[in-house]
mmCIF file of the N, C-alpha and C atoms, coordinates in Angstrom:
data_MODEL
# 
_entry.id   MODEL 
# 
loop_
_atom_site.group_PDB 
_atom_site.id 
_atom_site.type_symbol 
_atom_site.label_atom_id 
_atom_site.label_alt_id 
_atom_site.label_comp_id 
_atom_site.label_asym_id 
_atom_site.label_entity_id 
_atom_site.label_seq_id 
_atom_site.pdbx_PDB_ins_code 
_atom_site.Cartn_x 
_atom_site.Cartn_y 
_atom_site.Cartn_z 
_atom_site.occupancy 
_atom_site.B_iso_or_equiv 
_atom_site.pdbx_formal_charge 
_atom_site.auth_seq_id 
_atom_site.auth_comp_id 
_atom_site.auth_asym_id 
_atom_site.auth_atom_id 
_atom_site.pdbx_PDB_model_num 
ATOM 1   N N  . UNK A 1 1  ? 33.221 -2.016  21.449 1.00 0.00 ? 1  UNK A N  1 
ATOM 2   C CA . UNK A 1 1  ? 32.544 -1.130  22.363 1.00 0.00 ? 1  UNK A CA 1 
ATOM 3   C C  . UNK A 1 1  ? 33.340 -1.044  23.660 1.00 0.00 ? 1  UNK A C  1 
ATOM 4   N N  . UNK A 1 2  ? 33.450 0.318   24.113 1.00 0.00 ? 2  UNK A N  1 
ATOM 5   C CA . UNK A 1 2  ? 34.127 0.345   25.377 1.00 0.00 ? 2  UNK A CA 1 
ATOM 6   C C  . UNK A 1 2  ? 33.526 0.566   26.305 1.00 0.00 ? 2  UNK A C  1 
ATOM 7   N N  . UNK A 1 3  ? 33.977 -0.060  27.741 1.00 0.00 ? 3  UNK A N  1 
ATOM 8   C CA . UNK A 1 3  ? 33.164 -0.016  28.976 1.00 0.00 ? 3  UNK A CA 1 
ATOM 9   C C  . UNK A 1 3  ? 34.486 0.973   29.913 1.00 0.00 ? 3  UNK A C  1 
ATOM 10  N N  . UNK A 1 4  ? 33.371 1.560   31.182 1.00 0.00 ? 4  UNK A N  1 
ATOM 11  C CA . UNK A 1 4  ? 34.251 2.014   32.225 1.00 0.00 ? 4  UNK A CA 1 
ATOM 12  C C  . UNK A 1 4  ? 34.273 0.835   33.284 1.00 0.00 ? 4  UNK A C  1 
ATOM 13  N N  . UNK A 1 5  ? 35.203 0.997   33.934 1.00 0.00 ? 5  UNK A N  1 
ATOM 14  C CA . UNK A 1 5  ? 35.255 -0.120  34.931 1.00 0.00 ? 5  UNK A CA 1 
ATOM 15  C C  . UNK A 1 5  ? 36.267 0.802   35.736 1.00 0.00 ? 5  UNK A C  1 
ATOM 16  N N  . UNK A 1 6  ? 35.669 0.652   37.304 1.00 0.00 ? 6  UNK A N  1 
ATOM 17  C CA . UNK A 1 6  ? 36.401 1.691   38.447 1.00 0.00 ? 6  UNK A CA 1 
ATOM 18  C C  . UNK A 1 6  ? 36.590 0.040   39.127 1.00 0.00 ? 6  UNK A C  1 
ATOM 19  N N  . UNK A 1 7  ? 38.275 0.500   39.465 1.00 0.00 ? 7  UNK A N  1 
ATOM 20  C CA . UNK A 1 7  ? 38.767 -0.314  40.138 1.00 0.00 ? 7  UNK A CA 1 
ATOM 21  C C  . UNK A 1 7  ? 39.512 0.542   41.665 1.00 0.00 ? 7  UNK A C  1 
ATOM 22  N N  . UNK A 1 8  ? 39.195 0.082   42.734 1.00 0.00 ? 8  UNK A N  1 
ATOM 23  C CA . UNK A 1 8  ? 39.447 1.229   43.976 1.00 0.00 ? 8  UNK A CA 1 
ATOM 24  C C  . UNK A 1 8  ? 40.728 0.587   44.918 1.00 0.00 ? 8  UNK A C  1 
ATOM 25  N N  . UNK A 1 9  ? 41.217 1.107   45.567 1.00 0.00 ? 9  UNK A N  1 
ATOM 26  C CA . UNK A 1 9  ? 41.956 0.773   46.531 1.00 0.00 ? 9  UNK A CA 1 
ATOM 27  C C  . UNK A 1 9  ? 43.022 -0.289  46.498 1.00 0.00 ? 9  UNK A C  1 
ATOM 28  N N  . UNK A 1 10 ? 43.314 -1.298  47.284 1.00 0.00 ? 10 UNK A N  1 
ATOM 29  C CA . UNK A 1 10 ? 44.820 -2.091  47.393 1.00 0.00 ? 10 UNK A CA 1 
ATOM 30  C C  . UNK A 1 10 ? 45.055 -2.738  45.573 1.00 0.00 ? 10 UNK A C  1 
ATOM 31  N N  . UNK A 1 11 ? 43.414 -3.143  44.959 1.00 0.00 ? 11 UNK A N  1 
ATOM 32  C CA . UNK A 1 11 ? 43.516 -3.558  43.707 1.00 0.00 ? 11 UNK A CA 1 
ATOM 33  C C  . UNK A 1 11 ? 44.095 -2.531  42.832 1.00 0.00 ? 11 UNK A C  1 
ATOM 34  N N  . UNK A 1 12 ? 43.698 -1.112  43.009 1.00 0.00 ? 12 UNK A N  1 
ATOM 35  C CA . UNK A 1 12 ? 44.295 -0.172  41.849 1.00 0.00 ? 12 UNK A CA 1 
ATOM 36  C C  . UNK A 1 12 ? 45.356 -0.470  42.226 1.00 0.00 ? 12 UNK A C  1 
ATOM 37  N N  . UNK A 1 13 ? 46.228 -0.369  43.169 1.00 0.00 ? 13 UNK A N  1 
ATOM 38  C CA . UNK A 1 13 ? 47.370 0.239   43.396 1.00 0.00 ? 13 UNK A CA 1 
ATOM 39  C C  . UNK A 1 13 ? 48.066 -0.665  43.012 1.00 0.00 ? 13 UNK A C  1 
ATOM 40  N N  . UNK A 1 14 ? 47.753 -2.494  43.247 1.00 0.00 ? 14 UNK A N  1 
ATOM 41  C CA . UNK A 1 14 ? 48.846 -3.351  42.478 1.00 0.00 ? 14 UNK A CA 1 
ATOM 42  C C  . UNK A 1 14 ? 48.620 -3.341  41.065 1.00 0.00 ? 14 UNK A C  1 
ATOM 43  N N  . UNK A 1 15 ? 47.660 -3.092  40.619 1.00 0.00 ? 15 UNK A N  1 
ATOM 44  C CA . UNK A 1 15 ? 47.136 -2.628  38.936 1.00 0.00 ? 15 UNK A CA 1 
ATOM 45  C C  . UNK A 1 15 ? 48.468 -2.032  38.487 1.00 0.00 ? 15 UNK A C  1 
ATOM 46  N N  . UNK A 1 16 ? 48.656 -0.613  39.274 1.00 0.00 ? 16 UNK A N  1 
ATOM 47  C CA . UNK A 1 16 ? 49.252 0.285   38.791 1.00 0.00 ? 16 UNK A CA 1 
ATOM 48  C C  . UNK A 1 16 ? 50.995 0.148   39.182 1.00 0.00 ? 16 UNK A C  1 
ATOM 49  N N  . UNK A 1 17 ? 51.036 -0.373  40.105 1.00 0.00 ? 17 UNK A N  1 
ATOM 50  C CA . UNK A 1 17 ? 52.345 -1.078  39.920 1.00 0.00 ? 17 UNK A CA 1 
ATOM 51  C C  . UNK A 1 17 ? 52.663 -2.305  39.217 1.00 0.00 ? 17 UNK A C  1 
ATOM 52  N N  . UNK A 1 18 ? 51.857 -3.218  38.676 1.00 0.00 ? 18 UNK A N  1 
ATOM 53  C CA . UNK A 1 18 ? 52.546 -3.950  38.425 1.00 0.00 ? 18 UNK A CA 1 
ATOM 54  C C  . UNK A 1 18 ? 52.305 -3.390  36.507 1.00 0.00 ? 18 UNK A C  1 
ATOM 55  N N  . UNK A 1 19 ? 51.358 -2.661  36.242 1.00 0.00 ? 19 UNK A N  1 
ATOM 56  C CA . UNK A 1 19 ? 51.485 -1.731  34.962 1.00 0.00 ? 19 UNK A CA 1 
ATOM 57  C C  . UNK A 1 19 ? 52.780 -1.185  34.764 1.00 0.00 ? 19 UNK A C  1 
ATOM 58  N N  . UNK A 1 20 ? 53.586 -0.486  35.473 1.00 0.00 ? 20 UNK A N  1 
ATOM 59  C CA . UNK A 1 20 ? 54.393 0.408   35.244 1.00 0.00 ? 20 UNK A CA 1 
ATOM 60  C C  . UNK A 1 20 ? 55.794 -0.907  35.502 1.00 0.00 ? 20 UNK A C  1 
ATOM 61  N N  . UNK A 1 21 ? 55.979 -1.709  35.603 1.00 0.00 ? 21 UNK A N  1 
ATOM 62  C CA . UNK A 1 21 ? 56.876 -3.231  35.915 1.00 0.00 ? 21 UNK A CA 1 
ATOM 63  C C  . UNK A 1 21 ? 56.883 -3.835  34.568 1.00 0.00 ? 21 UNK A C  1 
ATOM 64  N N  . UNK A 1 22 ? 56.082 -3.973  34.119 1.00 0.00 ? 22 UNK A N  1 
ATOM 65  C CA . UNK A 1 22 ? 55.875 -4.943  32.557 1.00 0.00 ? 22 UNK A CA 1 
ATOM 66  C C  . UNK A 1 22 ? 55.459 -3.726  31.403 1.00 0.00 ? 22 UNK A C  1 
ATOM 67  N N  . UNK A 1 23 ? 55.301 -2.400  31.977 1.00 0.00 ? 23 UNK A N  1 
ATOM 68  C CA . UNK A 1 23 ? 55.548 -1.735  30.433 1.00 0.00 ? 23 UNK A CA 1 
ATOM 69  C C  . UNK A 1 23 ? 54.055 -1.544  29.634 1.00 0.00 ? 23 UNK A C  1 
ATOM 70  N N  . UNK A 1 24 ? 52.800 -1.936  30.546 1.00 0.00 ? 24 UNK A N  1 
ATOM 71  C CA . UNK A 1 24 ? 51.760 -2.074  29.526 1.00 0.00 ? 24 UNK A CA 1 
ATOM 72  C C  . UNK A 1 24 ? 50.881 -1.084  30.159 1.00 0.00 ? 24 UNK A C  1 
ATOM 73  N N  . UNK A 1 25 ? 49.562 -1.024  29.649 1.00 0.00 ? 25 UNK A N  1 
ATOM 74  C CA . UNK A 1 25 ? 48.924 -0.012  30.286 1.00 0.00 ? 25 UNK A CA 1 
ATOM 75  C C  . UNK A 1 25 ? 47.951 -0.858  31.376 1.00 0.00 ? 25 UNK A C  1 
ATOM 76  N N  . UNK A 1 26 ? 46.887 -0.360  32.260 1.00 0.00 ? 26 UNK A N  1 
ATOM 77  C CA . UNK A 1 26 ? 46.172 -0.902  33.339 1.00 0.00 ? 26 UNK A CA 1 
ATOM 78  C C  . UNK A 1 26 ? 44.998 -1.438  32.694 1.00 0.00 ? 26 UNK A C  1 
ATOM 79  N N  . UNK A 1 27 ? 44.601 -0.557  31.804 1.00 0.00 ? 27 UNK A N  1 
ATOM 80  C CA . UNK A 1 27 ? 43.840 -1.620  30.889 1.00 0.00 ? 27 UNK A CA 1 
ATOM 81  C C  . UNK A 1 27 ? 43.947 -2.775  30.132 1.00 0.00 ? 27 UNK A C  1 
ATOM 82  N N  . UNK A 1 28 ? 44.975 -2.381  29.722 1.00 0.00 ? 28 UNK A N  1 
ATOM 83  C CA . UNK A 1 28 ? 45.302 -4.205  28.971 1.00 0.00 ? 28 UNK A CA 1 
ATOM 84  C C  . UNK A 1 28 ? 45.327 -4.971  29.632 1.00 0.00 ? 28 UNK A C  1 
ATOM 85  N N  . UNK A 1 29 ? 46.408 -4.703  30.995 1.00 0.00 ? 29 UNK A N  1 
ATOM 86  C CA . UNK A 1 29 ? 46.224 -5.588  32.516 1.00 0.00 ? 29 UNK A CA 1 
ATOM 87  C C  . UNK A 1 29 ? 44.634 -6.273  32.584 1.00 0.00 ? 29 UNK A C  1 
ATOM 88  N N  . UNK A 1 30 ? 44.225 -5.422  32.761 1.00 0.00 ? 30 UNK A N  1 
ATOM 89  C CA . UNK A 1 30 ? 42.611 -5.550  33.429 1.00 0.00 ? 30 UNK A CA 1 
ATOM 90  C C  . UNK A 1 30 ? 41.902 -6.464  32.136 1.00 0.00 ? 30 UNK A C  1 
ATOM 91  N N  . UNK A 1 31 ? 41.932 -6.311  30.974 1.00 0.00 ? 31 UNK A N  1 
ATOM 92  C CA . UNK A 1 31 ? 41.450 -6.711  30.100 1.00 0.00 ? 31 UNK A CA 1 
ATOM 93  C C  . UNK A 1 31 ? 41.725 -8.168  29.995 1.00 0.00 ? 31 UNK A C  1 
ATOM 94  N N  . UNK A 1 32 ? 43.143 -8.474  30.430 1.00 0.00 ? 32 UNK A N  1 
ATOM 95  C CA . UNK A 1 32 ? 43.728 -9.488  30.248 1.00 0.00 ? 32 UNK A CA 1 
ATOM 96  C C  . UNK A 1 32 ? 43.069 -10.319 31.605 1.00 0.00 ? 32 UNK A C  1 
ATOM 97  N N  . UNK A 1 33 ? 43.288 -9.778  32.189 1.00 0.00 ? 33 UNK A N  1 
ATOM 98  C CA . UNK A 1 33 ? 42.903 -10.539 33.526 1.00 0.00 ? 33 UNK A CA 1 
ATOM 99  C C  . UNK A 1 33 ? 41.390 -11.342 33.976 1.00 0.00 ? 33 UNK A C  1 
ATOM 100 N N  . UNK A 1 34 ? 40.768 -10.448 32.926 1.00 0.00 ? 34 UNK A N  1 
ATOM 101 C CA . UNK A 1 34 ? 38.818 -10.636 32.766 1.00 0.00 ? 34 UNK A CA 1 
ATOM 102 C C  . UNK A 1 34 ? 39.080 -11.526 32.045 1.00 0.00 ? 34 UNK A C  1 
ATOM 103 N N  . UNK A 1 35 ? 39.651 -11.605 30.844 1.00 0.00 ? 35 UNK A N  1 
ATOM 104 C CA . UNK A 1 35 ? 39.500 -12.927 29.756 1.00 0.00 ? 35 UNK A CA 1 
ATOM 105 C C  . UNK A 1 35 ? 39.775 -13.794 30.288 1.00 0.00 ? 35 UNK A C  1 
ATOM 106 N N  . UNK A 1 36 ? 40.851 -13.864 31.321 1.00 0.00 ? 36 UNK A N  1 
ATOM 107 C CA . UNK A 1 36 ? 41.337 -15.362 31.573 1.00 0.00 ? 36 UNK A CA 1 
ATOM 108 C C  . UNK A 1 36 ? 40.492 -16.088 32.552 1.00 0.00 ? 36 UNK A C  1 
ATOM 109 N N  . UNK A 1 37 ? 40.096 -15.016 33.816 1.00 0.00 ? 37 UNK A N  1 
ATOM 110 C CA . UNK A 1 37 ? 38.982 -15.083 34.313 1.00 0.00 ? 37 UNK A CA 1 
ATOM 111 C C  . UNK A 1 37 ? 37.515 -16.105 34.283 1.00 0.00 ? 37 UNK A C  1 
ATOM 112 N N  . UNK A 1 38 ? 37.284 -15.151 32.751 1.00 0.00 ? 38 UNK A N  1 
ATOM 113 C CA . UNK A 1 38 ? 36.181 -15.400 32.395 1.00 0.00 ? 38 UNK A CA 1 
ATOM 114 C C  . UNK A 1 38 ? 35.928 -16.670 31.405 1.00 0.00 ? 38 UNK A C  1 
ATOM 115 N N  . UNK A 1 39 ? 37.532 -17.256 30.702 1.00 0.00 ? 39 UNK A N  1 
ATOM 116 C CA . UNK A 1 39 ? 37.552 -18.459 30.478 1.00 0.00 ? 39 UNK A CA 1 
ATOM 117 C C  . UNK A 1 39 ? 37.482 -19.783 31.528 1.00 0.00 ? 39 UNK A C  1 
ATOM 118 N N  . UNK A 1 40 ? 38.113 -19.157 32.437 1.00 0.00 ? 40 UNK A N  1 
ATOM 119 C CA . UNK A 1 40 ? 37.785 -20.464 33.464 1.00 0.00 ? 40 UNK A CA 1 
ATOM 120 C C  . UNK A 1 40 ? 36.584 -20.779 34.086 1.00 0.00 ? 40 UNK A C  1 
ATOM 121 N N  . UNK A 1 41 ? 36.159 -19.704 34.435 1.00 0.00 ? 41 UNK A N  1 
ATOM 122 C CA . UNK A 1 41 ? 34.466 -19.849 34.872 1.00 0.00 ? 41 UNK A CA 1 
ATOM 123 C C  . UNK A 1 41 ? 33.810 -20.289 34.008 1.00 0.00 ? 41 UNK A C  1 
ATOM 124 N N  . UNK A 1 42 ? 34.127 -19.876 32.373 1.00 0.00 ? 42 UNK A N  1 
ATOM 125 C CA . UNK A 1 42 ? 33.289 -20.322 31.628 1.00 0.00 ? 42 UNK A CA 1 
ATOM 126 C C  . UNK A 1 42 ? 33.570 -22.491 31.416 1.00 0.00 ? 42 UNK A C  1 
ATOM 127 N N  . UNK A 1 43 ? 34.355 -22.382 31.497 1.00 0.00 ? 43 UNK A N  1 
ATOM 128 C CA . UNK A 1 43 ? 34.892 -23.791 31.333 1.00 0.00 ? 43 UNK A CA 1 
ATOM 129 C C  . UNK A 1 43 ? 34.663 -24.536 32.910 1.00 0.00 ? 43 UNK A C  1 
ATOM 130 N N  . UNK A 1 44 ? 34.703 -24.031 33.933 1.00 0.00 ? 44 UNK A N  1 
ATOM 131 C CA . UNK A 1 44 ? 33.878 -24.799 34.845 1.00 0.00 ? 44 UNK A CA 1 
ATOM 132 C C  . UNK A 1 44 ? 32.527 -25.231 34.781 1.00 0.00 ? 44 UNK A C  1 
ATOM 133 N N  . UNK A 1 45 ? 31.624 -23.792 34.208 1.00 0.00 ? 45 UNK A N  1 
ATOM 134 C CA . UNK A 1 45 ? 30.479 -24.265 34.520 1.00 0.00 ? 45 UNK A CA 1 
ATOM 135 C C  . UNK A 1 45 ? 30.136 -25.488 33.258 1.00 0.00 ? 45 UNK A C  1 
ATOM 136 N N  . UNK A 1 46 ? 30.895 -25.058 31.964 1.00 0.00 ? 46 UNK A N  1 
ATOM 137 C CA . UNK A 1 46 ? 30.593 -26.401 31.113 1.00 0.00 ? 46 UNK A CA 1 
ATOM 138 C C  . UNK A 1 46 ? 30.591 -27.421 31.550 1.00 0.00 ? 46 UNK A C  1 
ATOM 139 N N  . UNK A 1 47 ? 32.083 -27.626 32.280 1.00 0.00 ? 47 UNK A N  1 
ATOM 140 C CA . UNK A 1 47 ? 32.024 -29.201 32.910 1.00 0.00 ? 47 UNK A CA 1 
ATOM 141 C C  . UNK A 1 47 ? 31.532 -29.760 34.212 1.00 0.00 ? 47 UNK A C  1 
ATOM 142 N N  . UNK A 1 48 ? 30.785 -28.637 34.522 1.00 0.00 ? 48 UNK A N  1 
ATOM 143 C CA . UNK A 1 48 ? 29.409 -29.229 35.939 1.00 0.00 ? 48 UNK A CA 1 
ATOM 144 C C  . UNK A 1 48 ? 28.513 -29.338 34.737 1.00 0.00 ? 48 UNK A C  1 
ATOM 145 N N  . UNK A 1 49 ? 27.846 -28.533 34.058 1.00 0.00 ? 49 UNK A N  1 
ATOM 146 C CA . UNK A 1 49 ? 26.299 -29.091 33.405 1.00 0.00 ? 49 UNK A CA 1 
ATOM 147 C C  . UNK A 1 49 ? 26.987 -30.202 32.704 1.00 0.00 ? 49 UNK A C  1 
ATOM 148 N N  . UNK A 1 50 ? 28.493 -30.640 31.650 1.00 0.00 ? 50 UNK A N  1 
ATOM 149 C CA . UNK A 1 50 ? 28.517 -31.856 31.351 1.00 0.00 ? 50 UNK A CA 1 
ATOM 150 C C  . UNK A 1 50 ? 28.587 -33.122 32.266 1.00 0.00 ? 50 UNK A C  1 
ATOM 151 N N  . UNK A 1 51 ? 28.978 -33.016 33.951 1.00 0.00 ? 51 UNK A N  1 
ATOM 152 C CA . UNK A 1 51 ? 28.525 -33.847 34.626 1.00 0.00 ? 51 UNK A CA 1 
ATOM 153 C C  . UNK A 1 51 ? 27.338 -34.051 35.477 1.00 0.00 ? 51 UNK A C  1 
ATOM 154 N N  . UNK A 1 52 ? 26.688 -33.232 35.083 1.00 0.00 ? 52 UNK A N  1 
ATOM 155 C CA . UNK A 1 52 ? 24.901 -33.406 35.778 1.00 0.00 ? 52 UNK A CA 1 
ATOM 156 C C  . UNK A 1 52 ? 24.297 -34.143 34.337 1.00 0.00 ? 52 UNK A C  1 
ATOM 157 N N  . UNK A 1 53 ? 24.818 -33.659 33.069 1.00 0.00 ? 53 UNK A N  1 
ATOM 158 C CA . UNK A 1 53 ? 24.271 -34.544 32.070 1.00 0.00 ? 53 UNK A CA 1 
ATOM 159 C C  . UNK A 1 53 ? 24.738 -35.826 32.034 1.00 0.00 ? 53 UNK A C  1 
ATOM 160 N N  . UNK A 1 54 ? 25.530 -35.965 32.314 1.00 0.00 ? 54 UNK A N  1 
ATOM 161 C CA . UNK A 1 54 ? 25.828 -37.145 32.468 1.00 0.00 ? 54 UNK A CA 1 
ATOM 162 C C  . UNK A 1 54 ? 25.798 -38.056 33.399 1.00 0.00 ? 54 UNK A C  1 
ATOM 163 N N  . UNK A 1 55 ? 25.082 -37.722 34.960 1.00 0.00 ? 55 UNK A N  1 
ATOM 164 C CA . UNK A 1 55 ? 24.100 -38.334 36.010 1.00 0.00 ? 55 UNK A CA 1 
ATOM 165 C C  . UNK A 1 55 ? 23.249 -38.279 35.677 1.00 0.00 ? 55 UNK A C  1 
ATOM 166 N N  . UNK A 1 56 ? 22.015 -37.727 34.785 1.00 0.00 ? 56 UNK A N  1 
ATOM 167 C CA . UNK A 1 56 ? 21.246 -37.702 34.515 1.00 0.00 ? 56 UNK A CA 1 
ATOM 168 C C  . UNK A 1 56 ? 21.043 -39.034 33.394 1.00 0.00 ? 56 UNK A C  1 
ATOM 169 N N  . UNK A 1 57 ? 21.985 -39.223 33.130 1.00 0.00 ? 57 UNK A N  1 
ATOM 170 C CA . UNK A 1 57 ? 21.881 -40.755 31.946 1.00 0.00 ? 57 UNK A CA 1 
ATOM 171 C C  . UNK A 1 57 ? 22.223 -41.828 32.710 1.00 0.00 ? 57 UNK A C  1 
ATOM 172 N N  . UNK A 1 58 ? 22.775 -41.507 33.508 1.00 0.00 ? 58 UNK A N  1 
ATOM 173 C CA . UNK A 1 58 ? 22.975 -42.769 34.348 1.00 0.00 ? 58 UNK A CA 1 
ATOM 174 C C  . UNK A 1 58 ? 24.673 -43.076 34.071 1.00 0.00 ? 58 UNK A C  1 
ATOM 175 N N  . UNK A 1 59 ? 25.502 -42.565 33.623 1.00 0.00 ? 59 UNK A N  1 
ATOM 176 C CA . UNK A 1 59 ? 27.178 -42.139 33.151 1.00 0.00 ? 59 UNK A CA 1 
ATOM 177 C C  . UNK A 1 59 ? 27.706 -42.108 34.460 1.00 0.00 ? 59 UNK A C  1 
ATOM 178 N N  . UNK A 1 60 ? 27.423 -42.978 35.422 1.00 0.00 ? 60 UNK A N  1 
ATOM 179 C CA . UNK A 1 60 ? 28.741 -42.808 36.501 1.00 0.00 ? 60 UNK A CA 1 
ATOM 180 C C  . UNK A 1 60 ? 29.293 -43.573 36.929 1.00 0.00 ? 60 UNK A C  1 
ATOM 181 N N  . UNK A 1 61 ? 29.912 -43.983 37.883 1.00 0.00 ? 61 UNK A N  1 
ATOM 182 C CA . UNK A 1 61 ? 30.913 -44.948 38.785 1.00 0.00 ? 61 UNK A CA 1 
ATOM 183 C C  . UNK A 1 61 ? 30.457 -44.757 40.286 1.00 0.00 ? 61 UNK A C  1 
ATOM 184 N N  . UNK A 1 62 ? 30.427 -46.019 40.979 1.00 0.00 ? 62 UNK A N  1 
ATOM 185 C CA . UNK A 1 62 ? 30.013 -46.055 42.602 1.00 0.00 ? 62 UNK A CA 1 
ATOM 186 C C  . UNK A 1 62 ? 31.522 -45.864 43.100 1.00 0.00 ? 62 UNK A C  1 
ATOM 187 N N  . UNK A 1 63 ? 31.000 -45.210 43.864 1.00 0.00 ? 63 UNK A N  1 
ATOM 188 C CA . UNK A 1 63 ? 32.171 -44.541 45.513 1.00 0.00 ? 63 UNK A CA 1 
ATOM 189 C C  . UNK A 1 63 ? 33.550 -45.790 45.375 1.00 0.00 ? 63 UNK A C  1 
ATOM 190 N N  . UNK A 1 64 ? 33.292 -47.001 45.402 1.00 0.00 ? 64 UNK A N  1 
ATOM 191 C CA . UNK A 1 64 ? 33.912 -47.866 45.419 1.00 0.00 ? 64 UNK A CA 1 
ATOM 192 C C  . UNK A 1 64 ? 35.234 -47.883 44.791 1.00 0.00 ? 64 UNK A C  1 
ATOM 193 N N  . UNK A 1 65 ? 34.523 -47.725 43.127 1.00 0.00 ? 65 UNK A N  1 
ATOM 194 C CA . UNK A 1 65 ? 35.198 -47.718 41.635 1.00 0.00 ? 65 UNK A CA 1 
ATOM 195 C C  . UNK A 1 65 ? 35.922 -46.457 41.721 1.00 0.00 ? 65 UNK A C  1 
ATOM 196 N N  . UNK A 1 66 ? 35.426 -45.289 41.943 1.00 0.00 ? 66 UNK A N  1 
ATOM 197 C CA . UNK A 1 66 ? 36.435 -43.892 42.407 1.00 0.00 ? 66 UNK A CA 1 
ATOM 198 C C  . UNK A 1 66 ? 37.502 -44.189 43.400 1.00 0.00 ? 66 UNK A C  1 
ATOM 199 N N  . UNK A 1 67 ? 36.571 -44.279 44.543 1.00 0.00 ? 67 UNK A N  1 
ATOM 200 C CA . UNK A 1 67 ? 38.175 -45.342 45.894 1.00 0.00 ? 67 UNK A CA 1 
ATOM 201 C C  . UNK A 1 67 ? 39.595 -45.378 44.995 1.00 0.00 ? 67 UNK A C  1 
ATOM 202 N N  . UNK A 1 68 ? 38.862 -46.855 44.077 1.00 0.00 ? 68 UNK A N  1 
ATOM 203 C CA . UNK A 1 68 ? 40.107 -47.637 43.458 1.00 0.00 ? 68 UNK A CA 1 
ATOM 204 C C  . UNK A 1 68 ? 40.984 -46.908 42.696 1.00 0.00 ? 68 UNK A C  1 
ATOM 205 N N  . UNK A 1 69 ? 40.072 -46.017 41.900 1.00 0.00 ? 69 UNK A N  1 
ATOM 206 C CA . UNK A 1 69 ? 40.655 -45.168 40.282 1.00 0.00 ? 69 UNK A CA 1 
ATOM 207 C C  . UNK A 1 69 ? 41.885 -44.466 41.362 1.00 0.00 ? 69 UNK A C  1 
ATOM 208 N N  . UNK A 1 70 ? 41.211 -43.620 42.553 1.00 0.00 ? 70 UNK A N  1 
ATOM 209 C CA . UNK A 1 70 ? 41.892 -42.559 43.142 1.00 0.00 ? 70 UNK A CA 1 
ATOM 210 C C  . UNK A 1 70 ? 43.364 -43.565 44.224 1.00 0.00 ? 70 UNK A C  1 
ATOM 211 N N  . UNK A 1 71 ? 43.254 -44.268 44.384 1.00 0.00 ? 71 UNK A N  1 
ATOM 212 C CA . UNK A 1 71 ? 44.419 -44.822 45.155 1.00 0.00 ? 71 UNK A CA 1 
ATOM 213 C C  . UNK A 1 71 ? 45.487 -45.423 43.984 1.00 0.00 ? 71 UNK A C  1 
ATOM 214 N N  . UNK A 1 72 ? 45.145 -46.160 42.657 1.00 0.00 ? 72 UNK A N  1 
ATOM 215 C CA . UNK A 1 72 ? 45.844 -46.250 41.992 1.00 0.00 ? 72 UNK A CA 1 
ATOM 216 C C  . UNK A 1 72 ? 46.977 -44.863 41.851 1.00 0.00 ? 72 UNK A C  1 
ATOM 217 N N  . UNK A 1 73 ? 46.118 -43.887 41.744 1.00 0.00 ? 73 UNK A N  1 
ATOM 218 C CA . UNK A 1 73 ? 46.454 -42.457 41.617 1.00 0.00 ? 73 UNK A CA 1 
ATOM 219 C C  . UNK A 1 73 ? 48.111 -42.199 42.714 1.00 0.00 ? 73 UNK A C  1 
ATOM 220 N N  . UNK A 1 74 ? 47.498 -42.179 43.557 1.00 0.00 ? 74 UNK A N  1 
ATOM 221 C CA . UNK A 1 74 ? 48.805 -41.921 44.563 1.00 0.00 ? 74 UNK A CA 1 
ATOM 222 C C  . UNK A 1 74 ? 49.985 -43.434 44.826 1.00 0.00 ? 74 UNK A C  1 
ATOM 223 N N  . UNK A 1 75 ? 49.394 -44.482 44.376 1.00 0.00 ? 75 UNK A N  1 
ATOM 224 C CA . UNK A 1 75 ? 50.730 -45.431 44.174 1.00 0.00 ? 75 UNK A CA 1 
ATOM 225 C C  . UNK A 1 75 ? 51.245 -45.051 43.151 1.00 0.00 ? 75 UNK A C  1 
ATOM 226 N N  . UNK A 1 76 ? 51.221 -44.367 41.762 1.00 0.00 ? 76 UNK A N  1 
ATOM 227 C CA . UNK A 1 76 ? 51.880 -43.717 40.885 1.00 0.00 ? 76 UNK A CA 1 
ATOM 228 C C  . UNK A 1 76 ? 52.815 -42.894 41.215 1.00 0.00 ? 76 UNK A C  1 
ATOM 229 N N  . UNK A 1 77 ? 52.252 -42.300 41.932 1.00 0.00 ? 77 UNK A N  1 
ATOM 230 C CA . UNK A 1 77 ? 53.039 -40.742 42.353 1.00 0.00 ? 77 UNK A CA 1 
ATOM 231 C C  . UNK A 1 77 ? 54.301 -41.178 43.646 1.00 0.00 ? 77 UNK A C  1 
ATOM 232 N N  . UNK A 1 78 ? 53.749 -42.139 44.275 1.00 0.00 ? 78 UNK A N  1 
ATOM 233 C CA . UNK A 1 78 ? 54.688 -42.629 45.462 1.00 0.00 ? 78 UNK A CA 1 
ATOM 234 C C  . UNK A 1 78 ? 56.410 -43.345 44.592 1.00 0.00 ? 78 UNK A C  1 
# 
């Protein structure tokens, strides 16, 4: 099923340049751009309700235990 979708101003215009740069049409652009979009949002909000479910069981670590996890973190990287 196809939808209209009006896209206006500074957004058309890089639409339409960067369409005519890579050879594809503004829709595929646009199409492409919603999916990826709409995978990440979708995959954020999974992993907030999987961490409210999992405060809700009692699944966590005190401030402390994070501290530690997270400073290990940057003596790695140092």
């Amino acid at each position: 099923m196809g939808a209209t979708l009006t896209i206006r101003g500074d957004l058309a215009k890089r639409l339409e340049t960067l369409s005519k740069s890579v050879h594809q049409s503004k829709s595929s652009l646009a199409s492409q751009a919603i999916e990826e979009f709409l995978t990440v949002q979708e995959w954020h909000l999974q992993a907030i309700k999987e961490g409210i479910e999992a405060a809700d069981k009692g699944d966590v670590v005190s401030h402390e235990e994070a501290l530690a996890e997270l400073k290990k973190w940057g003596k790695r990287a140092s």
